[in-house]
N, CA, C and O atoms as a Maestro MAE file, in Angstrom:
{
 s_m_m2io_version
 :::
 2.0.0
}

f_m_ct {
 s_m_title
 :::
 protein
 m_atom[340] {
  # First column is atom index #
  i_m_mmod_type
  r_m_x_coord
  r_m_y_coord
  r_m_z_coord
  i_m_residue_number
  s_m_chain_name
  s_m_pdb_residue_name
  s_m_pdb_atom_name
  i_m_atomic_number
  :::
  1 25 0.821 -1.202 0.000 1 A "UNK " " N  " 7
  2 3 0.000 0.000 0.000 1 A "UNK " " CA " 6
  3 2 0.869 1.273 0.000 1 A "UNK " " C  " 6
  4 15 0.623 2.341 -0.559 1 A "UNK " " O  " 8
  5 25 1.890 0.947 0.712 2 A "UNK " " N  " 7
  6 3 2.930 2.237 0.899 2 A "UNK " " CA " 6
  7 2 3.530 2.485 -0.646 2 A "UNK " " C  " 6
  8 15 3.543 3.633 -1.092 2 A "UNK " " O  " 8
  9 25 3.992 1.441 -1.388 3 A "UNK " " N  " 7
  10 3 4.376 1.889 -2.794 3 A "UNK " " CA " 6
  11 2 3.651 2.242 -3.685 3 A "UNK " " C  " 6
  12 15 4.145 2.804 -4.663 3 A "UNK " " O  " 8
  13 25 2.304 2.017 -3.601 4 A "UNK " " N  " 7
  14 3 1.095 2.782 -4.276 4 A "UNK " " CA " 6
  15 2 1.094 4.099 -3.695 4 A "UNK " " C  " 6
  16 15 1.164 4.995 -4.537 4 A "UNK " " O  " 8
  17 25 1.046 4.404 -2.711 5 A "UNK " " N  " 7
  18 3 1.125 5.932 -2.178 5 A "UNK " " CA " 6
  19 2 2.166 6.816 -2.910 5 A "UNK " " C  " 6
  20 15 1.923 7.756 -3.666 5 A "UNK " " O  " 8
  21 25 3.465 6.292 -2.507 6 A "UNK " " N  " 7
  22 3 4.852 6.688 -3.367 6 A "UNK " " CA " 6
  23 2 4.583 6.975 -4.868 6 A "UNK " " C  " 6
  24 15 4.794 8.135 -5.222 6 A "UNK " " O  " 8
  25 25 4.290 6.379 -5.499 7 A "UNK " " N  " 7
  26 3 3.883 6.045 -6.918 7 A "UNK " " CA " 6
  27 2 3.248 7.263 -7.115 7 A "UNK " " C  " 6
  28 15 3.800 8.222 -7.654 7 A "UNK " " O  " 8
  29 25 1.592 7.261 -6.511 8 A "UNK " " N  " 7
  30 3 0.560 8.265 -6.531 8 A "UNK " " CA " 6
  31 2 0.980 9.900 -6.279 8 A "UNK " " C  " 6
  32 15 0.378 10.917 -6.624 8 A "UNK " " O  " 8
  33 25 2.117 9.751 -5.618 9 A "UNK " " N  " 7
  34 3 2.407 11.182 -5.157 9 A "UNK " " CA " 6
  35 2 3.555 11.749 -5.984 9 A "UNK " " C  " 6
  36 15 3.775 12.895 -6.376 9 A "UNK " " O  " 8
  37 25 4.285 10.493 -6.145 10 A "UNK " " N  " 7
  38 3 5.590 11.268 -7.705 10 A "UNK " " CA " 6
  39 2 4.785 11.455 -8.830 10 A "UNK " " C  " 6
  40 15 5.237 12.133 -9.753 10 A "UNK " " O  " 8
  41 25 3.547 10.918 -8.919 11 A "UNK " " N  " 7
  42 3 2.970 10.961 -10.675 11 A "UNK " " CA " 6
  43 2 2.710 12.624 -10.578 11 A "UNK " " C  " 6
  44 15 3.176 13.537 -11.260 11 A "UNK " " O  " 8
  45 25 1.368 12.639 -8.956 12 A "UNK " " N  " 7
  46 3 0.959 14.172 -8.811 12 A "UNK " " CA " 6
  47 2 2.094 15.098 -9.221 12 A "UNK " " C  " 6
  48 15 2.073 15.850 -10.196 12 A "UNK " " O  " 8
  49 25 3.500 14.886 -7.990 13 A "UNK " " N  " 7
  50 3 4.379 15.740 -7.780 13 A "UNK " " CA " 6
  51 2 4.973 16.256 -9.240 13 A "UNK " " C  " 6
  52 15 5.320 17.422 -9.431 13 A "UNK " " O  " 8
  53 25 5.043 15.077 -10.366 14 A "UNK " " N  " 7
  54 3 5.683 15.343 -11.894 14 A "UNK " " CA " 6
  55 2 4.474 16.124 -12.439 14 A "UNK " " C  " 6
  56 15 4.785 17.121 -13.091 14 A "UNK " " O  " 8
  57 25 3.147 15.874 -12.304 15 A "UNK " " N  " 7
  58 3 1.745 16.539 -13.163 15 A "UNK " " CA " 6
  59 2 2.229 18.027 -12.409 15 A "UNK " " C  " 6
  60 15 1.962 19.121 -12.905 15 A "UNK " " O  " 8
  61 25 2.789 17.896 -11.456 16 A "UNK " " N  " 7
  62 3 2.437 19.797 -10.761 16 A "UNK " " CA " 6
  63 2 3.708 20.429 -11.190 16 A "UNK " " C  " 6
  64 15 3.829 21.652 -11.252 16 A "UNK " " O  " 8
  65 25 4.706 19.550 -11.501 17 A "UNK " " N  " 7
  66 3 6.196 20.071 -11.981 17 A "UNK " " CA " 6
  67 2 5.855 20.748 -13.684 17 A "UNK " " C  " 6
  68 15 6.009 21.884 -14.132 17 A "UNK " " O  " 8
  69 25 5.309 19.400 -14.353 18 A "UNK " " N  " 7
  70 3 5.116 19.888 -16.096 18 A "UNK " " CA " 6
  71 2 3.854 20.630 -15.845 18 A "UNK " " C  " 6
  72 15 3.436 21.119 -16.895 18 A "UNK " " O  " 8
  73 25 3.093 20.886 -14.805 19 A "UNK " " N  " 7
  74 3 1.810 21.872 -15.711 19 A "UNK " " CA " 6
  75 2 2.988 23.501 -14.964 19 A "UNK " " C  " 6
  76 15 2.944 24.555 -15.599 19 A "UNK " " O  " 8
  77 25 3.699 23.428 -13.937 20 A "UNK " " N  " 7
  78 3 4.408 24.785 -13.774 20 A "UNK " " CA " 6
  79 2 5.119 24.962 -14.870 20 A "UNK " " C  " 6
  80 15 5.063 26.087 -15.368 20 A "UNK " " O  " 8
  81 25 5.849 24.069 -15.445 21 A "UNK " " N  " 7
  82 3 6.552 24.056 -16.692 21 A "UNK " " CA " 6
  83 2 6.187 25.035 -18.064 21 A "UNK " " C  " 6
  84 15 6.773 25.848 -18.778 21 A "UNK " " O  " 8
  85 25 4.953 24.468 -17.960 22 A "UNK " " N  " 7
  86 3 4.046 24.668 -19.205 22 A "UNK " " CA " 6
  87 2 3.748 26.076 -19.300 22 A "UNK " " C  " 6
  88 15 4.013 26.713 -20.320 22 A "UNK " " O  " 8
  89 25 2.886 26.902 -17.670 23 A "UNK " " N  " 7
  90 3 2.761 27.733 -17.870 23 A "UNK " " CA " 6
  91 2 3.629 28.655 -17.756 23 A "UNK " " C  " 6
  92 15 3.242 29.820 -17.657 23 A "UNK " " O  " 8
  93 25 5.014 28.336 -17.744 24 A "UNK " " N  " 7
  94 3 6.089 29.379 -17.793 24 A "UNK " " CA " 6
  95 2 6.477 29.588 -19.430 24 A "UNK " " C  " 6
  96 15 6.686 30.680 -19.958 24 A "UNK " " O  " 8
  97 25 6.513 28.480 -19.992 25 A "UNK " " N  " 7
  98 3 6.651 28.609 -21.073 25 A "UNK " " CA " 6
  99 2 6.033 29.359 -22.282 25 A "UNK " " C  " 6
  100 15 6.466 29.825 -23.336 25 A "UNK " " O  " 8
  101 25 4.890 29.276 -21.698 26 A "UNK " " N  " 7
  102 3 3.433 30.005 -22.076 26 A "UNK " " CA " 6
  103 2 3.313 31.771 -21.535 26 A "UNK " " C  " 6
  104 15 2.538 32.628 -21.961 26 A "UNK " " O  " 8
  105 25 4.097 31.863 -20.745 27 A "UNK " " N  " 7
  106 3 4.315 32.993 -20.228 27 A "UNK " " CA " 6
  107 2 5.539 33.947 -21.393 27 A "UNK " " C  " 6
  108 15 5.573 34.898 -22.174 27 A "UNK " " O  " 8
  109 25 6.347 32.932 -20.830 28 A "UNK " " N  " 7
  110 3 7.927 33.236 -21.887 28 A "UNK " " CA " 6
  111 2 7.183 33.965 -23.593 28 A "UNK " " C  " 6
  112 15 7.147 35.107 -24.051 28 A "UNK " " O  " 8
  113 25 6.735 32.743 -24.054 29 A "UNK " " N  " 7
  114 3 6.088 32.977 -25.236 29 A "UNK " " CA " 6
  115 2 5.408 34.381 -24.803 29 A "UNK " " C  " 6
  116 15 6.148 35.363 -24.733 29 A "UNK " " O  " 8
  117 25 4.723 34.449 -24.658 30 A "UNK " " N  " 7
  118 3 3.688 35.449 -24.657 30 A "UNK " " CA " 6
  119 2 4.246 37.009 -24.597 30 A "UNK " " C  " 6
  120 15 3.698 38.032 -25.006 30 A "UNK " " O  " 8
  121 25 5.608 36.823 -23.905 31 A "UNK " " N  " 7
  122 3 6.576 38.008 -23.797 31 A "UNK " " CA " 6
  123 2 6.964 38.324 -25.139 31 A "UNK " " C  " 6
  124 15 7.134 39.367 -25.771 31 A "UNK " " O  " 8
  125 25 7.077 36.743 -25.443 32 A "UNK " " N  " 7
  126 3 8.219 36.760 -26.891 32 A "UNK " " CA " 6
  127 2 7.895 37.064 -27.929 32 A "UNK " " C  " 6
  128 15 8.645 37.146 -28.901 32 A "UNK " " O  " 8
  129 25 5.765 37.465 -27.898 33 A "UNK " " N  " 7
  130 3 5.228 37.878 -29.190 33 A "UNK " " CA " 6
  131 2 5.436 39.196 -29.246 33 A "UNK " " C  " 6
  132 15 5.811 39.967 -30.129 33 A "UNK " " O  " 8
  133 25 4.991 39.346 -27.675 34 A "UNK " " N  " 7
  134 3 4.875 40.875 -27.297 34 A "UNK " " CA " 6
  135 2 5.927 41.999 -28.209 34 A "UNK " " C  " 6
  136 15 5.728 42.996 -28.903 34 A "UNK " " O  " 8
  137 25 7.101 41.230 -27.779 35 A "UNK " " N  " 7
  138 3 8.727 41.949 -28.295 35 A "UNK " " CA " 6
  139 2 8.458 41.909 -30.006 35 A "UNK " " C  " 6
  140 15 8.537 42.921 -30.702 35 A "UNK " " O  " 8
  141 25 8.256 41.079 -30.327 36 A "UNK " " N  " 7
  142 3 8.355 40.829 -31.607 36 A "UNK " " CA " 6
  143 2 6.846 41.606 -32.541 36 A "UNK " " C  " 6
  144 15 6.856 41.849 -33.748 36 A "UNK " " O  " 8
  145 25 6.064 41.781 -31.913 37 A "UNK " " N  " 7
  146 3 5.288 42.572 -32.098 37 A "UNK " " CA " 6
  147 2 5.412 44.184 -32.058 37 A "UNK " " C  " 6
  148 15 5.126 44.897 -33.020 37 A "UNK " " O  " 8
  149 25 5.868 44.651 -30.837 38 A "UNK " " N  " 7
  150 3 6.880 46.040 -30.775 38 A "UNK " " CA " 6
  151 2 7.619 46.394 -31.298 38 A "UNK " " C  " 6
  152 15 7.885 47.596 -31.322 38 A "UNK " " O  " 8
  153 25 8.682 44.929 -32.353 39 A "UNK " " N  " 7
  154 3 9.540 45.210 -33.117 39 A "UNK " " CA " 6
  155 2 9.283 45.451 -34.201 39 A "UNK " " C  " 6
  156 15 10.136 46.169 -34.723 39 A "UNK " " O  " 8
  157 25 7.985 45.025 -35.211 40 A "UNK " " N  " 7
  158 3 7.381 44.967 -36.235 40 A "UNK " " CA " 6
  159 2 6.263 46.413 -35.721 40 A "UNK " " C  " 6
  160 15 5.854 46.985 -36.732 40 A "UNK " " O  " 8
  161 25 6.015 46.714 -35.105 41 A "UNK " " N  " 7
  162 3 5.455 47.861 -35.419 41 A "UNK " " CA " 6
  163 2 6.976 48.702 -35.761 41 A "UNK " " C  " 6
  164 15 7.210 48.848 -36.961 41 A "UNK " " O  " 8
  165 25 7.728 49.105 -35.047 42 A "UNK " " N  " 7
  166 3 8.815 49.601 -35.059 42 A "UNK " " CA " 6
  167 2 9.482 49.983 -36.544 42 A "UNK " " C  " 6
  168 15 9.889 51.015 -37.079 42 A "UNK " " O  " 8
  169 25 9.348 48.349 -36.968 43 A "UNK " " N  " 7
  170 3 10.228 48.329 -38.365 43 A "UNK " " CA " 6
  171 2 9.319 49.096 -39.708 43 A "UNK " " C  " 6
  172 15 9.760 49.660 -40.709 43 A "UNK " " O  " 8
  173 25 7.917 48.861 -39.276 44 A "UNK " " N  " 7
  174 3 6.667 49.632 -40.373 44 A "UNK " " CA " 6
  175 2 6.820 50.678 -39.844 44 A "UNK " " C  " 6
  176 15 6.302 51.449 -40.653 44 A "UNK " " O  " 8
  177 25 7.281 51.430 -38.796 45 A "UNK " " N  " 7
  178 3 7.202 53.145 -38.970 45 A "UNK " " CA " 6
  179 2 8.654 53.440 -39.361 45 A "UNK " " C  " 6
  180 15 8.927 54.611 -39.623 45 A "UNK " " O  " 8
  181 25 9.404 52.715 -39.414 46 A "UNK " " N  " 7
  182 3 10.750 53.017 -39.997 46 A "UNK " " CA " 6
  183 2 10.531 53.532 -41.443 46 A "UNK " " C  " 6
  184 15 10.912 54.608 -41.904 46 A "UNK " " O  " 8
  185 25 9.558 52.142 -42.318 47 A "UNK " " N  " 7
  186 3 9.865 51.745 -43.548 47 A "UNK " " CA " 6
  187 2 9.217 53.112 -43.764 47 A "UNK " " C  " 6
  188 15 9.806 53.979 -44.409 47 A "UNK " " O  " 8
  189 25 8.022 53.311 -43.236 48 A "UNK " " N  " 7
  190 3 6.743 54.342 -43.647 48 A "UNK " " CA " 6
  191 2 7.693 55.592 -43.632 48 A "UNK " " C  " 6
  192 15 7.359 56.384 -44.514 48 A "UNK " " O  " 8
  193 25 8.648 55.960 -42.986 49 A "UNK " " N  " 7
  194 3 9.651 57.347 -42.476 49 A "UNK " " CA " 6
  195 2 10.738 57.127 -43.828 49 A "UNK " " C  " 6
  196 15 10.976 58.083 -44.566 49 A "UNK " " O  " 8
  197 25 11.214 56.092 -44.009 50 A "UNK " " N  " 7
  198 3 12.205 55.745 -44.936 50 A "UNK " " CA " 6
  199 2 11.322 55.769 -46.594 50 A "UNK " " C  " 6
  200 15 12.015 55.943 -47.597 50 A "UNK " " O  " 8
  201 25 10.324 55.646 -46.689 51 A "UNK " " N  " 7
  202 3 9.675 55.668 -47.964 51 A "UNK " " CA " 6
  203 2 9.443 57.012 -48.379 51 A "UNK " " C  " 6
  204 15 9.669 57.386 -49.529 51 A "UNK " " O  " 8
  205 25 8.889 57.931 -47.255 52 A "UNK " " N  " 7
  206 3 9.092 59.747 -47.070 52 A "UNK " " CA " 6
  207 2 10.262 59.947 -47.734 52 A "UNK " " C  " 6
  208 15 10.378 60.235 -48.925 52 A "UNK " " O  " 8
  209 25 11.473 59.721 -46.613 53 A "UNK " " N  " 7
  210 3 12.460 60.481 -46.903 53 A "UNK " " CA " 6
  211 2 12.723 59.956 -48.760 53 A "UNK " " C  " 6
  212 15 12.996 60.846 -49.566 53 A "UNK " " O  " 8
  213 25 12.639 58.929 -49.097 54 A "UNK " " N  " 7
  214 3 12.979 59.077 -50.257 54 A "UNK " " CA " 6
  215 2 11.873 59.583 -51.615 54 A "UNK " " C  " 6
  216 15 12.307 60.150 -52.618 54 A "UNK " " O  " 8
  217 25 11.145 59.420 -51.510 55 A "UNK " " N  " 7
  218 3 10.088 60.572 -52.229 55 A "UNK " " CA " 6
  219 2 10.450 62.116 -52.177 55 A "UNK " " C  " 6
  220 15 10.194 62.971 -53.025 55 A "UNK " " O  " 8
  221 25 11.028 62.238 -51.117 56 A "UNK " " N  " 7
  222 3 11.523 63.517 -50.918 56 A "UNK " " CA " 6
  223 2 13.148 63.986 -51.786 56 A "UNK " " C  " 6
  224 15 13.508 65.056 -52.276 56 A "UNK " " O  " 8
  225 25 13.540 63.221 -51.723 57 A "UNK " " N  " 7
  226 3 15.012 63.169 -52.212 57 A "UNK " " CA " 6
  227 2 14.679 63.004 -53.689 57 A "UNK " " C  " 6
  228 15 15.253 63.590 -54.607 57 A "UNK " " O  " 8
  229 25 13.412 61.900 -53.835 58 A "UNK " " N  " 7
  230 3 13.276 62.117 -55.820 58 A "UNK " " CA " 6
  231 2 12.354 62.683 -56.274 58 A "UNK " " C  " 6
  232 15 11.690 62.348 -57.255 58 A "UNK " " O  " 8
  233 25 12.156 64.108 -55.227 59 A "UNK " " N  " 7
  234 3 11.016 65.105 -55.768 59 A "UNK " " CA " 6
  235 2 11.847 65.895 -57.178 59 A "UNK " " C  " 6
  236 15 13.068 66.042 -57.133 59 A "UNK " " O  " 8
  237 25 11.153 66.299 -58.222 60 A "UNK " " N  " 7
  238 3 12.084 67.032 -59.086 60 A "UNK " " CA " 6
  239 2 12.908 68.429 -59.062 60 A "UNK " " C  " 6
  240 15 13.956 68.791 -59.595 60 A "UNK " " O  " 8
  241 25 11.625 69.274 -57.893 61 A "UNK " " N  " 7
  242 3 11.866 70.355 -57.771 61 A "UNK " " CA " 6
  243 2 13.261 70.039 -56.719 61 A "UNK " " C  " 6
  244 15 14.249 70.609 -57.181 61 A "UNK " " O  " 8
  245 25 13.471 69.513 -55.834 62 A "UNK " " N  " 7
  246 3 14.390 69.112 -54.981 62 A "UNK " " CA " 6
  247 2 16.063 69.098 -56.103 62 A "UNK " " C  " 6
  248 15 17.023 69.865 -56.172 62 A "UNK " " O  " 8
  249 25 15.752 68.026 -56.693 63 A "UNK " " N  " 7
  250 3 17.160 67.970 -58.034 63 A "UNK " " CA " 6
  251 2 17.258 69.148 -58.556 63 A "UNK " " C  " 6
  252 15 18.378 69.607 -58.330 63 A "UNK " " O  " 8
  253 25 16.613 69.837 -59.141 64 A "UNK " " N  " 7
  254 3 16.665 71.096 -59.984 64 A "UNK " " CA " 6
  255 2 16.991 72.191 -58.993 64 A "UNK " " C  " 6
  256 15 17.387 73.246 -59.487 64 A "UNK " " O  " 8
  257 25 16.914 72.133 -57.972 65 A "UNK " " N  " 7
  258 3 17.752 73.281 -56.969 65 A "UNK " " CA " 6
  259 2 19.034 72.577 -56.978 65 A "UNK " " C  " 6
  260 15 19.830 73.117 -57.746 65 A "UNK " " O  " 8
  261 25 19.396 71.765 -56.503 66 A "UNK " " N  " 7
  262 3 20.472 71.077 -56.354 66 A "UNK " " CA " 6
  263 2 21.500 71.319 -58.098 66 A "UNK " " C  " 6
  264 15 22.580 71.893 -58.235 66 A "UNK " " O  " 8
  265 25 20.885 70.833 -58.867 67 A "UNK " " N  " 7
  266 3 21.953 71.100 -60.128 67 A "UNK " " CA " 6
  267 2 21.944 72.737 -60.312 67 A "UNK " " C  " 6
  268 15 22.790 73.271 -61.030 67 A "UNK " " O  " 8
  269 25 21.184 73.315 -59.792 68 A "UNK " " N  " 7
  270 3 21.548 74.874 -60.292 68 A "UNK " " CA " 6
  271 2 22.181 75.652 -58.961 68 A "UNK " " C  " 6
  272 15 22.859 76.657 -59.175 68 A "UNK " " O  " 8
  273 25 22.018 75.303 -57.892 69 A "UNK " " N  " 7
  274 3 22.652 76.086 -57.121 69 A "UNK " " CA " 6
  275 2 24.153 75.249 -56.744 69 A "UNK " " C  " 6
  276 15 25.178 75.908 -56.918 69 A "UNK " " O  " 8
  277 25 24.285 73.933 -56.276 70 A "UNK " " N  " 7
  278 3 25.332 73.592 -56.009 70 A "UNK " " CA " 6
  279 2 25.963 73.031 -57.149 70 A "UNK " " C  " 6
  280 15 27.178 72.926 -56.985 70 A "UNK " " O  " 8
  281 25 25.496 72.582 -58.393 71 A "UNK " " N  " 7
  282 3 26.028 72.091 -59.775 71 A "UNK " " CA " 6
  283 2 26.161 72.784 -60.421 71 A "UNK " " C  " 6
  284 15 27.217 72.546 -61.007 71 A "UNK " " O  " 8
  285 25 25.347 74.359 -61.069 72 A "UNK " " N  " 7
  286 3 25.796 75.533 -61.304 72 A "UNK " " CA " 6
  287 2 24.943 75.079 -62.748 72 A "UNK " " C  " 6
  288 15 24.537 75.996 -63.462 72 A "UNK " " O  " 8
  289 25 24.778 74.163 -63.009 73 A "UNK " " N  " 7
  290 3 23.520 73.915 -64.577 73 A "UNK " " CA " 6
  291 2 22.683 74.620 -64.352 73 A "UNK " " C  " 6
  292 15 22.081 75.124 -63.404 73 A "UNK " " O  " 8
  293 25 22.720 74.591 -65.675 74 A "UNK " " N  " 7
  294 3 21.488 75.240 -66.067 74 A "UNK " " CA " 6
  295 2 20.486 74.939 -67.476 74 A "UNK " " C  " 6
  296 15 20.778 74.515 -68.594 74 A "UNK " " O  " 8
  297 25 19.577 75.236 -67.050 75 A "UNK " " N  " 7
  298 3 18.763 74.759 -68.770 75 A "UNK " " CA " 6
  299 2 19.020 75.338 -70.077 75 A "UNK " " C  " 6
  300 15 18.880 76.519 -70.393 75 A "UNK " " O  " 8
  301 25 19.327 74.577 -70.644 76 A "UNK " " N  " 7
  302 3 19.852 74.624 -72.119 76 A "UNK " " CA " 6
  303 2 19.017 75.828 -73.350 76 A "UNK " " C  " 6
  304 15 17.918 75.488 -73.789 76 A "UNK " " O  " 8
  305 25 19.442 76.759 -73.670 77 A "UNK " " N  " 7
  306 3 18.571 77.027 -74.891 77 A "UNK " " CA " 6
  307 2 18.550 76.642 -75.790 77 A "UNK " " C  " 6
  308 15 19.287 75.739 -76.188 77 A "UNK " " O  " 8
  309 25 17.376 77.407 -76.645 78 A "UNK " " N  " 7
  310 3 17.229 76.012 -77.681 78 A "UNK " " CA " 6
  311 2 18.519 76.264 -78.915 78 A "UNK " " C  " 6
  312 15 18.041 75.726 -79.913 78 A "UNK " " O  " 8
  313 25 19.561 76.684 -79.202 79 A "UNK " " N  " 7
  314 3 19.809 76.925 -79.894 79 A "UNK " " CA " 6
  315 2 21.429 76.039 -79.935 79 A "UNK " " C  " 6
  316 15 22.258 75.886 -80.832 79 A "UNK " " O  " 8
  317 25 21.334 75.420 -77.981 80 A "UNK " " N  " 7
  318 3 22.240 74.759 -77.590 80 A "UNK " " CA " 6
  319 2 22.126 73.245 -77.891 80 A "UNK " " C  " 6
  320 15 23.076 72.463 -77.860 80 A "UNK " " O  " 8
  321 25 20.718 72.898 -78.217 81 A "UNK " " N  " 7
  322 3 20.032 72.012 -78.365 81 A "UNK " " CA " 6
  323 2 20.237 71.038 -79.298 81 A "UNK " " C  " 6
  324 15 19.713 71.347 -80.368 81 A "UNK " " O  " 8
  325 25 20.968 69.647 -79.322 82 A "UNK " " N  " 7
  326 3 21.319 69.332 -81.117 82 A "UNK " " CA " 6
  327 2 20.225 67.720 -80.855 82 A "UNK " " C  " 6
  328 15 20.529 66.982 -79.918 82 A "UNK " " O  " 8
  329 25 19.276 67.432 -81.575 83 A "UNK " " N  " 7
  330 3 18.870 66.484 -81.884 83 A "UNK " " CA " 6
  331 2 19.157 65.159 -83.047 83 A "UNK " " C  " 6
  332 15 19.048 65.014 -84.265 83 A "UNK " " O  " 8
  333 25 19.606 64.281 -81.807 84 A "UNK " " N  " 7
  334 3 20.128 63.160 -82.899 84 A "UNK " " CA " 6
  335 2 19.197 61.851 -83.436 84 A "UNK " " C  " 6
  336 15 18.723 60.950 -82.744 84 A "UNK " " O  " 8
  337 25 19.113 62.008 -84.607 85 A "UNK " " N  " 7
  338 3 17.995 60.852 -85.238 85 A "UNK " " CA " 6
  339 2 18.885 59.509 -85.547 85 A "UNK " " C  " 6
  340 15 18.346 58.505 -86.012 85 A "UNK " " O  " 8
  :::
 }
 m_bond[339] {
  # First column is bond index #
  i_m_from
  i_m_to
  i_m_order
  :::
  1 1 2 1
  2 2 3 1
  3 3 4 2
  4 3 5 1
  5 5 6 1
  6 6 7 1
  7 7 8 2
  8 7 9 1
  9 9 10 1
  10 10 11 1
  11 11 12 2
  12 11 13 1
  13 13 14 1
  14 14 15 1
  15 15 16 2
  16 15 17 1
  17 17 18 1
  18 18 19 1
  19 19 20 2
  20 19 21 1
  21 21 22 1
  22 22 23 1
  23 23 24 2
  24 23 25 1
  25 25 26 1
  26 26 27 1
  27 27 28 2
  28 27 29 1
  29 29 30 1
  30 30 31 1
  31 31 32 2
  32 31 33 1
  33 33 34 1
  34 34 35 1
  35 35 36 2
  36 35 37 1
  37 37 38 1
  38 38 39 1
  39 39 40 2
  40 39 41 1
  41 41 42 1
  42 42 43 1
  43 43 44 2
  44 43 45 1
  45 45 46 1
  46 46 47 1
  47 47 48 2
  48 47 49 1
  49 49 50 1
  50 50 51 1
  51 51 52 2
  52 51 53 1
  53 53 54 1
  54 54 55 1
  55 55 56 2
  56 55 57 1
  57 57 58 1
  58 58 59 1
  59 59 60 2
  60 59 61 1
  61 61 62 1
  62 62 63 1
  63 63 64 2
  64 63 65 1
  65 65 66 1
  66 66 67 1
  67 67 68 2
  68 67 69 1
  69 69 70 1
  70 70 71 1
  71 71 72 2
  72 71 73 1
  73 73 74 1
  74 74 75 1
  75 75 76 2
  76 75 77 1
  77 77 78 1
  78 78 79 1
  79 79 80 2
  80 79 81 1
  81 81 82 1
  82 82 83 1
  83 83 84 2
  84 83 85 1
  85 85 86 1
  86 86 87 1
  87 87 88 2
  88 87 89 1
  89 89 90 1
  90 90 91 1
  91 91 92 2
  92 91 93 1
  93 93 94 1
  94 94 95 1
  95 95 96 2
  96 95 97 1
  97 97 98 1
  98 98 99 1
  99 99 100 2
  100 99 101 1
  101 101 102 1
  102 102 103 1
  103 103 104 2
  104 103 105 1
  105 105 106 1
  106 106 107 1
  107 107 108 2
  108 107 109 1
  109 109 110 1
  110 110 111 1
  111 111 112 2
  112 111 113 1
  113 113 114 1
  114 114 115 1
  115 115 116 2
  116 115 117 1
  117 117 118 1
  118 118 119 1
  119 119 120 2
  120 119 121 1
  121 121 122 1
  122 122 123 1
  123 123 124 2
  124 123 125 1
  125 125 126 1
  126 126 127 1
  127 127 128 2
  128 127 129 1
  129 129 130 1
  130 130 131 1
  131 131 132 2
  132 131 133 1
  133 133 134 1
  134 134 135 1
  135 135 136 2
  136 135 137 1
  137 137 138 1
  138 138 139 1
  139 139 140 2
  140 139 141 1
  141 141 142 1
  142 142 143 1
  143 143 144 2
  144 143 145 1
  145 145 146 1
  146 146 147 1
  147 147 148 2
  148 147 149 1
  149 149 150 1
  150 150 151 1
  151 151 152 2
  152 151 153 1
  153 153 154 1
  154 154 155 1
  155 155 156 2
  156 155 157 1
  157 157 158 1
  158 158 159 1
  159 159 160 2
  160 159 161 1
  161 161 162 1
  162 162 163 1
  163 163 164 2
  164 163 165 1
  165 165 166 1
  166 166 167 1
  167 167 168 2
  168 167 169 1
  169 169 170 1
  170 170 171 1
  171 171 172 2
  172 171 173 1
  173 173 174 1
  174 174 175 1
  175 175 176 2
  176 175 177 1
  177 177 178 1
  178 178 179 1
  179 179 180 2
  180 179 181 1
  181 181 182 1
  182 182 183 1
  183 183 184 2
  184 183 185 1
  185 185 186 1
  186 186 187 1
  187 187 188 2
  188 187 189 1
  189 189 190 1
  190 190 191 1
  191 191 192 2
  192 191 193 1
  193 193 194 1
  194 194 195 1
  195 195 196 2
  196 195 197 1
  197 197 198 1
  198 198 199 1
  199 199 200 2
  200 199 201 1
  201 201 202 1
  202 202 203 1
  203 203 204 2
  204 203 205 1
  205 205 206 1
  206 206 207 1
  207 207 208 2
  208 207 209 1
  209 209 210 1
  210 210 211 1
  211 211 212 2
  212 211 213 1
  213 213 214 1
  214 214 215 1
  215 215 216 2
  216 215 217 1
  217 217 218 1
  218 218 219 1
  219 219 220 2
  220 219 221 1
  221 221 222 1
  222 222 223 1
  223 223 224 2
  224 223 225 1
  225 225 226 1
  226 226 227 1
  227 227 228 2
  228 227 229 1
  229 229 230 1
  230 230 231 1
  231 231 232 2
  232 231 233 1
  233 233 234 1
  234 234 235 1
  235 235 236 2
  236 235 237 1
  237 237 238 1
  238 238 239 1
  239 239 240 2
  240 239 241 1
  241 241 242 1
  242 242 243 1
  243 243 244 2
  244 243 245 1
  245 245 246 1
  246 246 247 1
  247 247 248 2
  248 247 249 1
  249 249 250 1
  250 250 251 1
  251 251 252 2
  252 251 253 1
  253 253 254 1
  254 254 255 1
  255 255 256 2
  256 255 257 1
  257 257 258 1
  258 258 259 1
  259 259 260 2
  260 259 261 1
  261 261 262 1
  262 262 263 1
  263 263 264 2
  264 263 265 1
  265 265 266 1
  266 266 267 1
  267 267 268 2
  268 267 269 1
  269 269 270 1
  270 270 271 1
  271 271 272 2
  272 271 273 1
  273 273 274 1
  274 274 275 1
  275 275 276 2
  276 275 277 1
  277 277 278 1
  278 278 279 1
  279 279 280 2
  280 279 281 1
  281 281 282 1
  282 282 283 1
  283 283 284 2
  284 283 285 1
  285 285 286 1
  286 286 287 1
  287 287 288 2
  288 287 289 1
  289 289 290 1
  290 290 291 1
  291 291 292 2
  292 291 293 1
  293 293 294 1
  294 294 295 1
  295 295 296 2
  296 295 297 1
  297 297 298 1
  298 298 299 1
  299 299 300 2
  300 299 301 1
  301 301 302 1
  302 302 303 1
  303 303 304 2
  304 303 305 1
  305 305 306 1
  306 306 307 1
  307 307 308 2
  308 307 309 1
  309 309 310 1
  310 310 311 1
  311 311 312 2
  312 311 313 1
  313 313 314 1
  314 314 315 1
  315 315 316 2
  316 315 317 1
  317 317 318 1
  318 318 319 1
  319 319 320 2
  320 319 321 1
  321 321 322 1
  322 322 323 1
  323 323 324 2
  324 323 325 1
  325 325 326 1
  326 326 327 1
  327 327 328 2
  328 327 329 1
  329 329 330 1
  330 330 331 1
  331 331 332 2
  332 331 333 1
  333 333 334 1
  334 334 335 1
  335 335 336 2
  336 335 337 1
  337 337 338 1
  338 338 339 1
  339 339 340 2
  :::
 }
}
């Protein structure tokens, strides 16, 4: 009777070990979406900031200051103009 007791109480004692197990793990996880969720919002306001800045950089009016004030071009007249067929 005594080794049935023994028996009965390591099975409990292992069921109370793996269900603590479980819900740590379940915990862990749950952190681990969290992060990874914070990180992916993170990375879409990057992209959304990074897609700006470059729309901005290939606005035209943006280039055309740039070649005339720091490149010193300028638009061609027509007389500078040679068309090749």
């Amino acid at each position: 009777m005594t080794l049935i007791w023994i028996v009965f109480i390591a099975v409990f004692i292992s069921e109370l070990f793996f269900n603590t197990w479980c819900r740590v793990q379940y915990v862990r996880v749950g952190y681990e979406i969290s992060q990874e969720a914070e990180r992916r919002e993170r990375i879409t306001t990057l992209q959304k900031n990074l897609r700006i800045e470059l729309a901005r950089l290939k606005s035209p009016d943006r280039i055309s200051k740039i070649a005339k004030e720091e490149l010193g071009l300028i638009i061609p007249d027509p007389d500078q103009i040679v068309i090749i067929k």
